[in-house]
N, CA, C and O atoms as a Maestro MAE file, in Angstrom:
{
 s_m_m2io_version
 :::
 2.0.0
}

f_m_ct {
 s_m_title
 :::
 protein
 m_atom[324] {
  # First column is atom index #
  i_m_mmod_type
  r_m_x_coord
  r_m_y_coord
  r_m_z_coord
  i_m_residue_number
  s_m_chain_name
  s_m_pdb_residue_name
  s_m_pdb_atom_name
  i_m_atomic_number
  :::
  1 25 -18.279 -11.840 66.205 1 A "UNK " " N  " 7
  2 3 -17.464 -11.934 65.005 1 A "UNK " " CA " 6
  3 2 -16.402 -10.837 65.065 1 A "UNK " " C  " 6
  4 15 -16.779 -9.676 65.228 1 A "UNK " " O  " 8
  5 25 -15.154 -11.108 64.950 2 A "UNK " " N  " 7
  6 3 -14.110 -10.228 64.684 2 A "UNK " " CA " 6
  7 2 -13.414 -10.187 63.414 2 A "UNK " " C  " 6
  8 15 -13.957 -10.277 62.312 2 A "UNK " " O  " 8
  9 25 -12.067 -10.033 63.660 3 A "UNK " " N  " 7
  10 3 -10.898 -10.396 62.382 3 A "UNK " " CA " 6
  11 2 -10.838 -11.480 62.232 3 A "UNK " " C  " 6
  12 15 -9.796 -11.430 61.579 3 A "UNK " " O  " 8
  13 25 -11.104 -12.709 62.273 4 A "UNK " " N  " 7
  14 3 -11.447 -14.155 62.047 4 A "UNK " " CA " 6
  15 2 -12.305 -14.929 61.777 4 A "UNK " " C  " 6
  16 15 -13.320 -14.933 62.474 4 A "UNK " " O  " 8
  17 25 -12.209 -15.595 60.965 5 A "UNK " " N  " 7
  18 3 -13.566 -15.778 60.297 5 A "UNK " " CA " 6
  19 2 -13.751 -17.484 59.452 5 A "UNK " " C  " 6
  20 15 -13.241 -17.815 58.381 5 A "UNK " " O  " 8
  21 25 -14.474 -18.171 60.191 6 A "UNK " " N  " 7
  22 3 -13.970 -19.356 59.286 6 A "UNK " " CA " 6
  23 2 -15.794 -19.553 58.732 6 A "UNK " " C  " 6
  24 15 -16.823 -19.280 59.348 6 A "UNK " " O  " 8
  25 25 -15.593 -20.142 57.320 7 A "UNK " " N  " 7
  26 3 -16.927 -19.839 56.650 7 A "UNK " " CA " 6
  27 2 -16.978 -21.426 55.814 7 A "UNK " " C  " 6
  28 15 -16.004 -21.666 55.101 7 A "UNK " " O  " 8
  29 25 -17.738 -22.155 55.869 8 A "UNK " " N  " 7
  30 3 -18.205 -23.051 54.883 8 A "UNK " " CA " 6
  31 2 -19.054 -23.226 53.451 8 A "UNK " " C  " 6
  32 15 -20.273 -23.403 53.445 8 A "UNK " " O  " 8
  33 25 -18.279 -23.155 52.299 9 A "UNK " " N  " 7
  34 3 -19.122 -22.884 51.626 9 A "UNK " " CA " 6
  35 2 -19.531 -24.401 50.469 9 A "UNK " " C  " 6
  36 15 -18.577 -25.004 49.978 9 A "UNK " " O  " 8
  37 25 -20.917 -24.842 50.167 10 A "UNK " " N  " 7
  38 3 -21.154 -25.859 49.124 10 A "UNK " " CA " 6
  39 2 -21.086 -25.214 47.551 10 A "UNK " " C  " 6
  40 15 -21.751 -24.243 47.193 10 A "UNK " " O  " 8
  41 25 -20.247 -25.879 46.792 11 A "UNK " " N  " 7
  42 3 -19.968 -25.225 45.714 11 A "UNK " " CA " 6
  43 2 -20.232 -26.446 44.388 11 A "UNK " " C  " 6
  44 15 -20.174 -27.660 44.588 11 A "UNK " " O  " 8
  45 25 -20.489 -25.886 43.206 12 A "UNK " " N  " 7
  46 3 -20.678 -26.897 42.372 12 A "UNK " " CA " 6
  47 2 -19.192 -27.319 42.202 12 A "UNK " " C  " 6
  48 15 -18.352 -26.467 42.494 12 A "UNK " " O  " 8
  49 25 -18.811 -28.413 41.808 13 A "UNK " " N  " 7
  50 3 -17.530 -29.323 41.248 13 A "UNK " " CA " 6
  51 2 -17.393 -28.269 40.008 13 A "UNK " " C  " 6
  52 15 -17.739 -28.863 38.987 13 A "UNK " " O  " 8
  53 25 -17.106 -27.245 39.790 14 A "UNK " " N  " 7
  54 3 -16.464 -27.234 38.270 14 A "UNK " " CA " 6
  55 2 -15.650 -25.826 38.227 14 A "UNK " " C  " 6
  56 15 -15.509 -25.165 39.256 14 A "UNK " " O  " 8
  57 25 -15.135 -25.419 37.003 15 A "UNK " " N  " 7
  58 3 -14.239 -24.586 37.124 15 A "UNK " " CA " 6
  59 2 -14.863 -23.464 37.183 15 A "UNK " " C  " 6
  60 15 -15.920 -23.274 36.582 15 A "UNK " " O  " 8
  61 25 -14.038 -22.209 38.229 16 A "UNK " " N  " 7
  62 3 -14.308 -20.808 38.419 16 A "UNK " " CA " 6
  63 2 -15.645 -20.760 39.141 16 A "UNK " " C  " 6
  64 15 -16.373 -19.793 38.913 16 A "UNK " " O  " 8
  65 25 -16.137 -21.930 40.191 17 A "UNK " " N  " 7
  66 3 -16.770 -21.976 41.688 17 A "UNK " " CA " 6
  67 2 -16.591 -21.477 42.278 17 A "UNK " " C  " 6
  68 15 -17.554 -20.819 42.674 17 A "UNK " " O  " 8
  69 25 -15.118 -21.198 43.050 18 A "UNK " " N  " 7
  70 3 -14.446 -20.859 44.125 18 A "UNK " " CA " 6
  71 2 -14.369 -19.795 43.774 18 A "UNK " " C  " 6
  72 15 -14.760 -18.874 44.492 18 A "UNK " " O  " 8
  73 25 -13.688 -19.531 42.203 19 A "UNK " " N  " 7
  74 3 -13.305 -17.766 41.993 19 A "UNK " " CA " 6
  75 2 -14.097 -16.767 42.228 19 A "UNK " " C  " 6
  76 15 -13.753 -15.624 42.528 19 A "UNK " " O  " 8
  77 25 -15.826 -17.424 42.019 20 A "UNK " " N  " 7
  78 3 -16.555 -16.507 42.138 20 A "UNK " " CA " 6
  79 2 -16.399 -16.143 43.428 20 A "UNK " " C  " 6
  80 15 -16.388 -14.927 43.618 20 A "UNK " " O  " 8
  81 25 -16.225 -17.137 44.767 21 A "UNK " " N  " 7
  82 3 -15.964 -16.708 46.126 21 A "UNK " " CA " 6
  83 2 -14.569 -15.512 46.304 21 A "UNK " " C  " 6
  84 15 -14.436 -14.349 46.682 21 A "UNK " " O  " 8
  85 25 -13.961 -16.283 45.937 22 A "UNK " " N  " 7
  86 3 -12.582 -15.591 46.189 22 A "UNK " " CA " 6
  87 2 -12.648 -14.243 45.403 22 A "UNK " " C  " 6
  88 15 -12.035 -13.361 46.006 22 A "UNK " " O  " 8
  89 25 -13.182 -13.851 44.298 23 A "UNK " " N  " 7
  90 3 -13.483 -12.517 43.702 23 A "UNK " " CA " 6
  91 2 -14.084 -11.519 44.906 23 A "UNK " " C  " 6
  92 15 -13.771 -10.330 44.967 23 A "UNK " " O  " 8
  93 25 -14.976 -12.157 45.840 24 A "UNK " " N  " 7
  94 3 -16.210 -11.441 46.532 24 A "UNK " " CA " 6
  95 2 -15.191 -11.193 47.918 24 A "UNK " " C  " 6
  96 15 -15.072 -10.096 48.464 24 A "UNK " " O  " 8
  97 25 -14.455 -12.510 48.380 25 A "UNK " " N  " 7
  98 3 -13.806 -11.974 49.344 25 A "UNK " " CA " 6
  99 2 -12.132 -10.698 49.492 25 A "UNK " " C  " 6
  100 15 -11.622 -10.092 50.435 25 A "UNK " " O  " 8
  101 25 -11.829 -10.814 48.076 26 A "UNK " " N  " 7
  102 3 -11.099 -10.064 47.738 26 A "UNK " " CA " 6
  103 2 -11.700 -8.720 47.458 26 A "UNK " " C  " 6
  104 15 -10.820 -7.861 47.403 26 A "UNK " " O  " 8
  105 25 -12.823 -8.287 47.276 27 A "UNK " " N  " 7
  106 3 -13.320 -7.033 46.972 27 A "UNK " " CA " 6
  107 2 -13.729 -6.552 48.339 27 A "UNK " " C  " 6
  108 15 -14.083 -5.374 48.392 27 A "UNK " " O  " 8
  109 25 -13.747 -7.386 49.667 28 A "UNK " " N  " 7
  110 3 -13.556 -6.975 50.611 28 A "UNK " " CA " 6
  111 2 -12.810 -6.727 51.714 28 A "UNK " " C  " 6
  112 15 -12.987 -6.445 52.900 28 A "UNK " " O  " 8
  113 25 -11.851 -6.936 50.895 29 A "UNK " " N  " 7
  114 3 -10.481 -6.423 51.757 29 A "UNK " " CA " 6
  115 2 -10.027 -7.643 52.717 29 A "UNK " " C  " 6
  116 15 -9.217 -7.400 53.611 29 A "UNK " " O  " 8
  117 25 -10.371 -8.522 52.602 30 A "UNK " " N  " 7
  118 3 -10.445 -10.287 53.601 30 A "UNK " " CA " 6
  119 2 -8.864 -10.875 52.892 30 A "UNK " " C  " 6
  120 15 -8.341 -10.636 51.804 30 A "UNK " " O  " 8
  121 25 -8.525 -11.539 53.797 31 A "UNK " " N  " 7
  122 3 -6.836 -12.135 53.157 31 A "UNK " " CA " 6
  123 2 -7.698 -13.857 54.028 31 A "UNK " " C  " 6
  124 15 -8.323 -14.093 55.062 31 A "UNK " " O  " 8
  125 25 -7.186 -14.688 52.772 32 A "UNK " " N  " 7
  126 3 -7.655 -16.212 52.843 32 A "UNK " " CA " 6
  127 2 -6.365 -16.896 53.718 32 A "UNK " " C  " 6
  128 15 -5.223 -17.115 53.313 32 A "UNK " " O  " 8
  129 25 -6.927 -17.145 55.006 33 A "UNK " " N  " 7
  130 3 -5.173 -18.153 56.164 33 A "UNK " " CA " 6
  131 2 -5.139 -19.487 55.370 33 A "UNK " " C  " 6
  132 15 -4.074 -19.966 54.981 33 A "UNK " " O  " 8
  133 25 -6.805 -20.293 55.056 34 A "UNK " " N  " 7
  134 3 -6.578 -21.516 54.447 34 A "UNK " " CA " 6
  135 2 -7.866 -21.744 54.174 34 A "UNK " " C  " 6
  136 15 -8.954 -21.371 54.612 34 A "UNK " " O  " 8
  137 25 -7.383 -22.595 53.172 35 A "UNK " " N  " 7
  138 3 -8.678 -23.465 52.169 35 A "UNK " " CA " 6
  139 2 -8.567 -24.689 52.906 35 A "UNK " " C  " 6
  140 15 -7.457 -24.926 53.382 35 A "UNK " " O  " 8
  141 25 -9.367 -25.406 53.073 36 A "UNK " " N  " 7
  142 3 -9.452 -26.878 53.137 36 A "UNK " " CA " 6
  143 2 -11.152 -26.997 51.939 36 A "UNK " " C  " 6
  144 15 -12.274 -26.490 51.946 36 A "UNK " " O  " 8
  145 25 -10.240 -28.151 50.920 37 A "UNK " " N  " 7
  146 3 -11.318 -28.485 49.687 37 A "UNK " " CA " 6
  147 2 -11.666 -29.530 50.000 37 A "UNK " " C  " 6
  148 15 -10.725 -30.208 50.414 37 A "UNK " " O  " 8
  149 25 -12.957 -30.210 50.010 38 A "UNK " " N  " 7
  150 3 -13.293 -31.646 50.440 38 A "UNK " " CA " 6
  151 2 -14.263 -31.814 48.657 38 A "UNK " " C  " 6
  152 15 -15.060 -31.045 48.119 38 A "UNK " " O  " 8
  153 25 -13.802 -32.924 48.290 39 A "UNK " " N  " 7
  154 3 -14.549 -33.554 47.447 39 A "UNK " " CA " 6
  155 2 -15.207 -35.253 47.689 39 A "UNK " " C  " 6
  156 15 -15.977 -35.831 46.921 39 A "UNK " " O  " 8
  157 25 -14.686 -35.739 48.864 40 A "UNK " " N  " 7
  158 3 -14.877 -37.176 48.785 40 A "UNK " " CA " 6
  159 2 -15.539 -37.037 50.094 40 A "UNK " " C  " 6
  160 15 -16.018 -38.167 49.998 40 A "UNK " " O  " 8
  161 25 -15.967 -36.647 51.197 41 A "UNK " " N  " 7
  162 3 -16.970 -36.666 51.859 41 A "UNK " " CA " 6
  163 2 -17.932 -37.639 51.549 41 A "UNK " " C  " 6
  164 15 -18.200 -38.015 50.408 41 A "UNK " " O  " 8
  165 25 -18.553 -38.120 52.806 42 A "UNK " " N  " 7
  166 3 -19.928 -39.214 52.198 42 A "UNK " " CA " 6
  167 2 -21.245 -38.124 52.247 42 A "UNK " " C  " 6
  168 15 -22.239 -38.244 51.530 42 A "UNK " " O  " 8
  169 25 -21.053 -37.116 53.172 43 A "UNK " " N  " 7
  170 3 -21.965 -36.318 53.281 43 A "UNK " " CA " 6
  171 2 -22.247 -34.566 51.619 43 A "UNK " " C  " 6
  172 15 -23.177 -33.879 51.198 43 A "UNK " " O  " 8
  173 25 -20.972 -34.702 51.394 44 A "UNK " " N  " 7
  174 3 -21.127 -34.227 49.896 44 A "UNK " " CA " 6
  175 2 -21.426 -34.820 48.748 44 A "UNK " " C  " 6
  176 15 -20.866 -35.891 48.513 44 A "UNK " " O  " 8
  177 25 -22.321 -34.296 47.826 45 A "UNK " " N  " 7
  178 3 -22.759 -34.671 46.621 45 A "UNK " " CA " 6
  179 2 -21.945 -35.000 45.704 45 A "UNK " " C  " 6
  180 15 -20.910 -34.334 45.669 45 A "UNK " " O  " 8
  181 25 -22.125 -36.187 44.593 46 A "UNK " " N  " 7
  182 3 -21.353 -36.185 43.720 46 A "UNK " " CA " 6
  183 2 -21.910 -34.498 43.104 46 A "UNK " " C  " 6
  184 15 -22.967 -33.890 43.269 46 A "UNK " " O  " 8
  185 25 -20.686 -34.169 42.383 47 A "UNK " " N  " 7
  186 3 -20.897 -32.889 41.336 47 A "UNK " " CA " 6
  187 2 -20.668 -31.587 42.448 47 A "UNK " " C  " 6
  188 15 -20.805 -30.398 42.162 47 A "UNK " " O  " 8
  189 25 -20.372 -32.013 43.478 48 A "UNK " " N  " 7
  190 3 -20.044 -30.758 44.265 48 A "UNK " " CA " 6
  191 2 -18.775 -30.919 45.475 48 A "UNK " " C  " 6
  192 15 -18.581 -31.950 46.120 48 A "UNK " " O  " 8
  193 25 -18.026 -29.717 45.596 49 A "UNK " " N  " 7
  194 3 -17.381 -30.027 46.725 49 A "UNK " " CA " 6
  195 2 -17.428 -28.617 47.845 49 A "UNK " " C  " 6
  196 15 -17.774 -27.447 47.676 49 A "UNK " " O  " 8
  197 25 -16.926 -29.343 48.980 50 A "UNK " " N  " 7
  198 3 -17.227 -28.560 49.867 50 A "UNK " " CA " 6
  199 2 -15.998 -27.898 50.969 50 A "UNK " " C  " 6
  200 15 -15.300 -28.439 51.826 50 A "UNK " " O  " 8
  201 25 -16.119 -26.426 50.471 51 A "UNK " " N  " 7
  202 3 -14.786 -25.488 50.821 51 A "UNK " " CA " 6
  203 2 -14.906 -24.840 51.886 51 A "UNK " " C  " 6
  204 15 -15.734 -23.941 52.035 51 A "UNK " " O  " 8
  205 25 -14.021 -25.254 52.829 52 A "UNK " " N  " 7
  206 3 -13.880 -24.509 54.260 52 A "UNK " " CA " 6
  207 2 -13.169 -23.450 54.491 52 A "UNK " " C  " 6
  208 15 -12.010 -23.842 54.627 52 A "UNK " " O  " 8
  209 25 -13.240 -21.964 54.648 53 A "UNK " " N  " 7
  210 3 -12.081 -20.781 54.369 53 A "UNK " " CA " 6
  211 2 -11.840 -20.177 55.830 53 A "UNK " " C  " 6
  212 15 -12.663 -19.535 56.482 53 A "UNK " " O  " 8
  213 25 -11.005 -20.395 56.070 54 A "UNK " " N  " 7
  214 3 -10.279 -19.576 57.401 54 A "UNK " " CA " 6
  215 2 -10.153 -18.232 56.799 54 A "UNK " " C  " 6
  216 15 -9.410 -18.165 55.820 54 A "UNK " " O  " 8
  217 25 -10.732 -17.152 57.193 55 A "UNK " " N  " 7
  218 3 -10.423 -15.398 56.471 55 A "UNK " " CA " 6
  219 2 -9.727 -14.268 57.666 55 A "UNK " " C  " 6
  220 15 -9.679 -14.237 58.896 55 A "UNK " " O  " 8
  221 25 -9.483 -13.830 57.105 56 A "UNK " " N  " 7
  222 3 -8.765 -12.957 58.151 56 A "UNK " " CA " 6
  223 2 -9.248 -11.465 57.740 56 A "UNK " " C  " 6
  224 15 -8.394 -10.865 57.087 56 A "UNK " " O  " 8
  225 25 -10.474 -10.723 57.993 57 A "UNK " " N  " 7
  226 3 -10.111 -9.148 57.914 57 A "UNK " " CA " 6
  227 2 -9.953 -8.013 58.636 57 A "UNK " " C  " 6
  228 15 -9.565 -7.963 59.803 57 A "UNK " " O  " 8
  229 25 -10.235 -7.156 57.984 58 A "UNK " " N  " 7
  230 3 -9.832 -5.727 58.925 58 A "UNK " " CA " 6
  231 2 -10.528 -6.185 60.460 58 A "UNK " " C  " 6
  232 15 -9.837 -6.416 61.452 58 A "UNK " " O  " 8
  233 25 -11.591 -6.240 60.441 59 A "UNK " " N  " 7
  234 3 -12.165 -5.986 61.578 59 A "UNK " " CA " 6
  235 2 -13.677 -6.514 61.375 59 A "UNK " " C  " 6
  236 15 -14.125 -7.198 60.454 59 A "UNK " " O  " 8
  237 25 -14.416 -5.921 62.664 60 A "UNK " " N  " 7
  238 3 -16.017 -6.505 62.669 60 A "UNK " " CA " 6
  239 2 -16.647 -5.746 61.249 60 A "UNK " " C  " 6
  240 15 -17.170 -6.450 60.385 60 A "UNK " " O  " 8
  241 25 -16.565 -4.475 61.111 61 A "UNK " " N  " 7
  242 3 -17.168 -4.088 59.759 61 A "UNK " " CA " 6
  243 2 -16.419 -4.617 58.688 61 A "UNK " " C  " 6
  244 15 -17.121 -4.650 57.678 61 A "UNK " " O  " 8
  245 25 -15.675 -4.896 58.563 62 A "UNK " " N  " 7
  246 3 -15.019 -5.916 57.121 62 A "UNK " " CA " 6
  247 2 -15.573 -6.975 57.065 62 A "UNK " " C  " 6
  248 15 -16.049 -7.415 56.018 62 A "UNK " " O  " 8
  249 25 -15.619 -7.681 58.377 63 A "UNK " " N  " 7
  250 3 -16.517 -8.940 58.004 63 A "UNK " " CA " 6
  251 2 -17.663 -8.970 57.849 63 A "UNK " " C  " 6
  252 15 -17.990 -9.635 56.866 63 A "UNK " " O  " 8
  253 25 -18.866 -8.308 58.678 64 A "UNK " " N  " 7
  254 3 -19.615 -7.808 57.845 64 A "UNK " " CA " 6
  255 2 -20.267 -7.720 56.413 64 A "UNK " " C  " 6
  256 15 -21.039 -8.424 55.762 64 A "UNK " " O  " 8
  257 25 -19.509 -6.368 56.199 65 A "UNK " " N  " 7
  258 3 -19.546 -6.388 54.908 65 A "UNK " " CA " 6
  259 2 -19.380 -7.653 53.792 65 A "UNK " " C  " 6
  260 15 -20.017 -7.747 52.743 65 A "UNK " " O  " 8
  261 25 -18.232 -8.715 54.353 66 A "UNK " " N  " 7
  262 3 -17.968 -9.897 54.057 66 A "UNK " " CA " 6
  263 2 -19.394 -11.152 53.392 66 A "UNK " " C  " 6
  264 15 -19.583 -11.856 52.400 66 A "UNK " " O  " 8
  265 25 -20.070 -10.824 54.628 67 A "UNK " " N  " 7
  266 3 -20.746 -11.374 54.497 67 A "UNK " " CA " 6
  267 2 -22.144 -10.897 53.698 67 A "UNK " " C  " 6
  268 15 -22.797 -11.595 52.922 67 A "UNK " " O  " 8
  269 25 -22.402 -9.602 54.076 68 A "UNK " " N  " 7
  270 3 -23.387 -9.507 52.881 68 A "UNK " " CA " 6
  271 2 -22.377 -9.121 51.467 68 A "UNK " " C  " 6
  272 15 -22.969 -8.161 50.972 68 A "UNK " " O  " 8
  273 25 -21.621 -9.300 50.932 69 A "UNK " " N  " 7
  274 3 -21.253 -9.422 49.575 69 A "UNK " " CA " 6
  275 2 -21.773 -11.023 49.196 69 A "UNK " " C  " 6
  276 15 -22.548 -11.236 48.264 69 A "UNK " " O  " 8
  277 25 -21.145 -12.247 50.187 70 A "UNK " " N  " 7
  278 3 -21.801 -12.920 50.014 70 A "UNK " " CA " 6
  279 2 -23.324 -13.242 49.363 70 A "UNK " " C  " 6
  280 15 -23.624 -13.686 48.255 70 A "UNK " " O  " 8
  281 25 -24.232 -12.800 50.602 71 A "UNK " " N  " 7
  282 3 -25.356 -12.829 50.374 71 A "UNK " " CA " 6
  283 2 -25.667 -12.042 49.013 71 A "UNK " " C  " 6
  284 15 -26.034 -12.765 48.087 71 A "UNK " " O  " 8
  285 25 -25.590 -10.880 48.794 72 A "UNK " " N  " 7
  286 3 -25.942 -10.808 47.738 72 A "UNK " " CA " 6
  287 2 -25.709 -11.335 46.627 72 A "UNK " " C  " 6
  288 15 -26.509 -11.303 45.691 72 A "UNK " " O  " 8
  289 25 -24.467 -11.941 46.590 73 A "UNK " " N  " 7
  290 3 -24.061 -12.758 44.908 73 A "UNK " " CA " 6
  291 2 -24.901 -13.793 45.246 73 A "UNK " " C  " 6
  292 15 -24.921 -14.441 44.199 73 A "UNK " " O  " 8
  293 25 -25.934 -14.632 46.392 74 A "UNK " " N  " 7
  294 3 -26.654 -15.647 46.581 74 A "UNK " " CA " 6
  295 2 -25.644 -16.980 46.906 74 A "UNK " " C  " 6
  296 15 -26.068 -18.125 46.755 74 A "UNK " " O  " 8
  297 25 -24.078 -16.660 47.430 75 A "UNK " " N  " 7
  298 3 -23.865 -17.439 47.807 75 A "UNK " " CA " 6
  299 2 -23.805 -18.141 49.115 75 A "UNK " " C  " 6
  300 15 -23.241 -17.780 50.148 75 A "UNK " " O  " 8
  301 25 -24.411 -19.083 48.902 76 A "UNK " " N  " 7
  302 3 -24.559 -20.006 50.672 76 A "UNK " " CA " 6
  303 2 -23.573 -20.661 51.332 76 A "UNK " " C  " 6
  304 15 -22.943 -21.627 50.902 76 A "UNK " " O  " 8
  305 25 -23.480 -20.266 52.104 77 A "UNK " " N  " 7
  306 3 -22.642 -20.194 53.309 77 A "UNK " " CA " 6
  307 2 -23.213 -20.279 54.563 77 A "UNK " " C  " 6
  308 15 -24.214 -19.648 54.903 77 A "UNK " " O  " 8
  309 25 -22.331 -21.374 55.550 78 A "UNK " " N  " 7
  310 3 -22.422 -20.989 56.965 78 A "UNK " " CA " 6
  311 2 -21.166 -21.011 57.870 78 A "UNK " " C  " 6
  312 15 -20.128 -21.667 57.786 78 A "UNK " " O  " 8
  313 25 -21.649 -19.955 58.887 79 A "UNK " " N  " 7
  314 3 -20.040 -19.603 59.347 79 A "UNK " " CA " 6
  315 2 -20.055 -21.136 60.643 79 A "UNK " " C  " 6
  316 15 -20.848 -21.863 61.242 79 A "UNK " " O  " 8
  317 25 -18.718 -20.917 60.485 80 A "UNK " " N  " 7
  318 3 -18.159 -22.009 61.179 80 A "UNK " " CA " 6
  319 2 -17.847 -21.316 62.684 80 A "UNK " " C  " 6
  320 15 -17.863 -21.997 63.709 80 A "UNK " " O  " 8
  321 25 -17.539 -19.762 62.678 81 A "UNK " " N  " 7
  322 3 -17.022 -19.173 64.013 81 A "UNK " " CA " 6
  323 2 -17.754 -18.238 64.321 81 A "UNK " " C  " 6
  324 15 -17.544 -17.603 65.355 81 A "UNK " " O  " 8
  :::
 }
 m_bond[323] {
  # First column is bond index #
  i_m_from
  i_m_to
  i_m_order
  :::
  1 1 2 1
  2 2 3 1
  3 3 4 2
  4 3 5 1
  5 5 6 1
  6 6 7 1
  7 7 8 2
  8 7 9 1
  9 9 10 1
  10 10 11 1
  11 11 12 2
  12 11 13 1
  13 13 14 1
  14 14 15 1
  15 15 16 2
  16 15 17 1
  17 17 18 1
  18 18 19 1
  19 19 20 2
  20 19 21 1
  21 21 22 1
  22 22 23 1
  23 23 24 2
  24 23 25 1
  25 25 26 1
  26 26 27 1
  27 27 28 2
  28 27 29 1
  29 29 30 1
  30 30 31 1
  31 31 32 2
  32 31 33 1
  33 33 34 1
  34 34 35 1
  35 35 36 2
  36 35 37 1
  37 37 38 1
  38 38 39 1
  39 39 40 2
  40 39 41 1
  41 41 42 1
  42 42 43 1
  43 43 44 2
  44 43 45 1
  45 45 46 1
  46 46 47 1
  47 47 48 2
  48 47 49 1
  49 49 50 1
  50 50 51 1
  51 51 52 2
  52 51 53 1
  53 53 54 1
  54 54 55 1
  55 55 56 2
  56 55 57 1
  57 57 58 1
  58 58 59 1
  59 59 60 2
  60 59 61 1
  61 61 62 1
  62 62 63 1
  63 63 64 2
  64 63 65 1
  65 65 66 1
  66 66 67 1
  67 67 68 2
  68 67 69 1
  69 69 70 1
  70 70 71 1
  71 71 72 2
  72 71 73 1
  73 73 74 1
  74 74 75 1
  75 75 76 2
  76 75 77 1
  77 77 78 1
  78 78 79 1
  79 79 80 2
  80 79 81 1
  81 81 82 1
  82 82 83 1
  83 83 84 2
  84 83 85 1
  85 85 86 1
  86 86 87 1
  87 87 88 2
  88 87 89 1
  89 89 90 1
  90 90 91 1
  91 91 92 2
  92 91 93 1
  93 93 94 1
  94 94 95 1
  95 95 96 2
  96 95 97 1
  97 97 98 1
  98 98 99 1
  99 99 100 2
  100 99 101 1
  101 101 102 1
  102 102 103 1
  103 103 104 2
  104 103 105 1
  105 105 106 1
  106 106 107 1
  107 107 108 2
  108 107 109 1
  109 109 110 1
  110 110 111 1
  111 111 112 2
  112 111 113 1
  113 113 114 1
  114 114 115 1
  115 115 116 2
  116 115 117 1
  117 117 118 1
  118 118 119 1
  119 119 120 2
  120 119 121 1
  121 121 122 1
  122 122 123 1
  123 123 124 2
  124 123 125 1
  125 125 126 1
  126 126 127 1
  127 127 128 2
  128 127 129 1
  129 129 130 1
  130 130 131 1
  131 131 132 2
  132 131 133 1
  133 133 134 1
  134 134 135 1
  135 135 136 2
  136 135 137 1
  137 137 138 1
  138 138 139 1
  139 139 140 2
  140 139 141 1
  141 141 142 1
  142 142 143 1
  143 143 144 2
  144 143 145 1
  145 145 146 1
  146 146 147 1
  147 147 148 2
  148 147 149 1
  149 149 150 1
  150 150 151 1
  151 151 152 2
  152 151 153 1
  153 153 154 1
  154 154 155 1
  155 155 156 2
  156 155 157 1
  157 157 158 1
  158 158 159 1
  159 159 160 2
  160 159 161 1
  161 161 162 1
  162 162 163 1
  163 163 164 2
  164 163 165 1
  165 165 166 1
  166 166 167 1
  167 167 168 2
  168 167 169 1
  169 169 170 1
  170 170 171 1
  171 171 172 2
  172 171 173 1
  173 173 174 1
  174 174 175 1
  175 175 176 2
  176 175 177 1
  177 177 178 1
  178 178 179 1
  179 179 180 2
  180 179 181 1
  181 181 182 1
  182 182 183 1
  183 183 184 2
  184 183 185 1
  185 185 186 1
  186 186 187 1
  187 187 188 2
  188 187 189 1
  189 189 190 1
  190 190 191 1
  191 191 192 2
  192 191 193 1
  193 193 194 1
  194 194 195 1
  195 195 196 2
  196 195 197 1
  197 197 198 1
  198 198 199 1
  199 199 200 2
  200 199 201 1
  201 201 202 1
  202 202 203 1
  203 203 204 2
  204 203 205 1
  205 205 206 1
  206 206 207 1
  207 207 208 2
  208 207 209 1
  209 209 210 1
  210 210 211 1
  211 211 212 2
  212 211 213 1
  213 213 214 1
  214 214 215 1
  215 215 216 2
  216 215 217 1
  217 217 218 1
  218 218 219 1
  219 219 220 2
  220 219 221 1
  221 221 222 1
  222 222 223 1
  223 223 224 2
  224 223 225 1
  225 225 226 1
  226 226 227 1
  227 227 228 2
  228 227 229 1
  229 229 230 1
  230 230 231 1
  231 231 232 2
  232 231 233 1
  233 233 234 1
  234 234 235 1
  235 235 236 2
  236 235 237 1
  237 237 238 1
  238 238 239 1
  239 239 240 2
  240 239 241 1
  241 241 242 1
  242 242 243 1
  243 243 244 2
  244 243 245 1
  245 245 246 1
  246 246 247 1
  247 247 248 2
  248 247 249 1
  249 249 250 1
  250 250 251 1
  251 251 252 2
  252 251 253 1
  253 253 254 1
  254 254 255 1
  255 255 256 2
  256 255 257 1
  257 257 258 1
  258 258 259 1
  259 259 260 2
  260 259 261 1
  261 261 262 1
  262 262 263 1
  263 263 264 2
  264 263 265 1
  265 265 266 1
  266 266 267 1
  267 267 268 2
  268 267 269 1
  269 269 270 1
  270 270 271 1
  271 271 272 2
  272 271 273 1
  273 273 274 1
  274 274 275 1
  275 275 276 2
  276 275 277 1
  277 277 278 1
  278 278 279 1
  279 279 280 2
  280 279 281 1
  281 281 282 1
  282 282 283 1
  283 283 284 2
  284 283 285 1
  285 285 286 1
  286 286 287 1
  287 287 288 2
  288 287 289 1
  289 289 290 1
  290 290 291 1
  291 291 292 2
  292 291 293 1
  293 293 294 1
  294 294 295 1
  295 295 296 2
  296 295 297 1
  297 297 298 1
  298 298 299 1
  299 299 300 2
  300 299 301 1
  301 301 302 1
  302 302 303 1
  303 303 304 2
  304 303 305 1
  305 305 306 1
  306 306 307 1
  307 307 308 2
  308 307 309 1
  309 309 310 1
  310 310 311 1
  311 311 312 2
  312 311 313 1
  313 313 314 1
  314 314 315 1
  315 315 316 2
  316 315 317 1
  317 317 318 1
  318 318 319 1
  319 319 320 2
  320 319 321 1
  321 321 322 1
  322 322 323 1
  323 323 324 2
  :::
 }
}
């Protein structure tokens, strides 16, 4: 794992899902390259969609850290890279 970072996350369908992500990756210093939002998947649930984040940070300890901020707010995720 380096400065690149692509992460999958399952999120409920409703408002301020994502923010909670994007709050966690912003408190770690991570800059977002791209979202890709999937809601119509056959393999996603109705009531949920599923967000793919290309991240970019400092380095191996930024991401890191990245990731247990994650974990601790209990959000699930798996990295894509």
């Amino acid at each position: 794992m380096g400065r690149l970072l692509k992460i999958f996350i399952l999120l409920p369908d409703k408002p301020g899902a994502l923010k909670e992500v994007v709050d966690e990756i912003t408190a770690a210093n991570a800059n977002i390259v791209e979202v890709v939002h999937d809601r119509l998947s056959l393999d996603i649930n109705a009531g949920s969609a599923g967000v793919t984040l290309s991240l970019e940070t400092e380095g191996e300890k930024s991401a890191q850290e990245l990731i247990q901020r994650l974990k601790d707010k209990q959000i699930q995720f798996k990295l894509m890279t």
